[in-house]
C-alpha angles and dihedrals in degrees: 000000000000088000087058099050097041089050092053092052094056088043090055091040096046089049090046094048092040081054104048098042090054093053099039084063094042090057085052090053100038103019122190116257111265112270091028109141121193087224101052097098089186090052099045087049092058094037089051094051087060101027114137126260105232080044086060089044094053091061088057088048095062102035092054090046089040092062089039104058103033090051089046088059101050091052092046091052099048091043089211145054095038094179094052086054098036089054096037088051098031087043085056091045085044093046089045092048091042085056086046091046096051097034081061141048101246120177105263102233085061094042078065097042096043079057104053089037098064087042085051088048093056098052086051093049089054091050091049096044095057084038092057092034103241086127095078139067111245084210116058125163103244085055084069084062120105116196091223 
C-alpha cells in the first residue's frame, strides 16, 4: 500500500517537473508578448489566433513527456501492475492538458492530436515499462522457495 501511494507520488511529481521544465523552455524560446497577462481572456484569445507553431509544438512536448515519464516512474517505483499506473498517472497528465485545451483557444486539429499523443505516450509507457521489468516483482514468492 505505501509502495502504491509513493509510487504514485513520483509518478505525479516527475510528470509535473517533465512539464514545467518543457515549458519553461518553450516560453525562452516563444515568449509572450510584454504586458500579456494569463488572466486576460481578450488578450490570450488574440495571442492564441497568431501564436507560433513551434510554440504550439512545445506544449505538446511537454504534455506527451510529461505522461511518459511520470507514468515510467511510477511503474519503476511499484515494480508491478504497469497498466494500473500508466492509466492512474497518464489519466492525471490527460485531465491537466483537457483543462489547458479548453481554458485556450488551441487550434482544433492540435486539441485532437494532443489527445492522441498523450494516449499514444501511455501505451508506450506500458510497453516500456514490461521491456525494461519494472512490471514484475523482483520478489516473488516461488522465488522463496529452495529445491532441497
Amino acid at each position: 500500500m505505501i509502495r502504491t501511494i509513493a509510487a504514485l507520488f513520483v509518478g505525479f511529481a516527475t510528470a509535473m517537473f517533465l512539464m514545467t521544465l518543457v515549458g519553461s523552455v518553450g516560453l525562452k524560446v516563444y515568449p509572450m508578448p510584454e504586458g500579456l497577462k494569463m488572466d486576460d481572456a481578450e488578450g490570450m484569445a488574440t495571442y492564441f489566433a497568431t501564436i507560433p507553431l513551434g510554440a504550439i509544438l512545445f506544449s505538446l512536448a511537454s504534455w506527451m513527456l510529461g505522461a511518459l515519464g511520470g507514468s515510467l516512474g511510477a511503474c519503476s517505483m511499484a515494480k508491478e501492475n504497469a497498466a494500473f499506473f500508466t492509466v492512474v498517472v497518464g489519466g492525471g497528465v490527460l485531465l491537466i492538458v483537457s483543462k489547458a485545451l479548453r481554458k485556450f483557444d488551441y487550434p482544433d486539429w492540435f486539441n485532437i492530436v494532443s489527445v492522441v499523443a498523450i494516449l499514444c505516450m501511455m501505451v508506450l509507457s506500458v510497453l516500456l515499462a514490461k521491456r525494461l521489468g519494472f512490471d514484475n516483482p523482483t520478489q516473488t514468492p516461488d522465488s522463496f522457495k529452495t529445491d532441497g
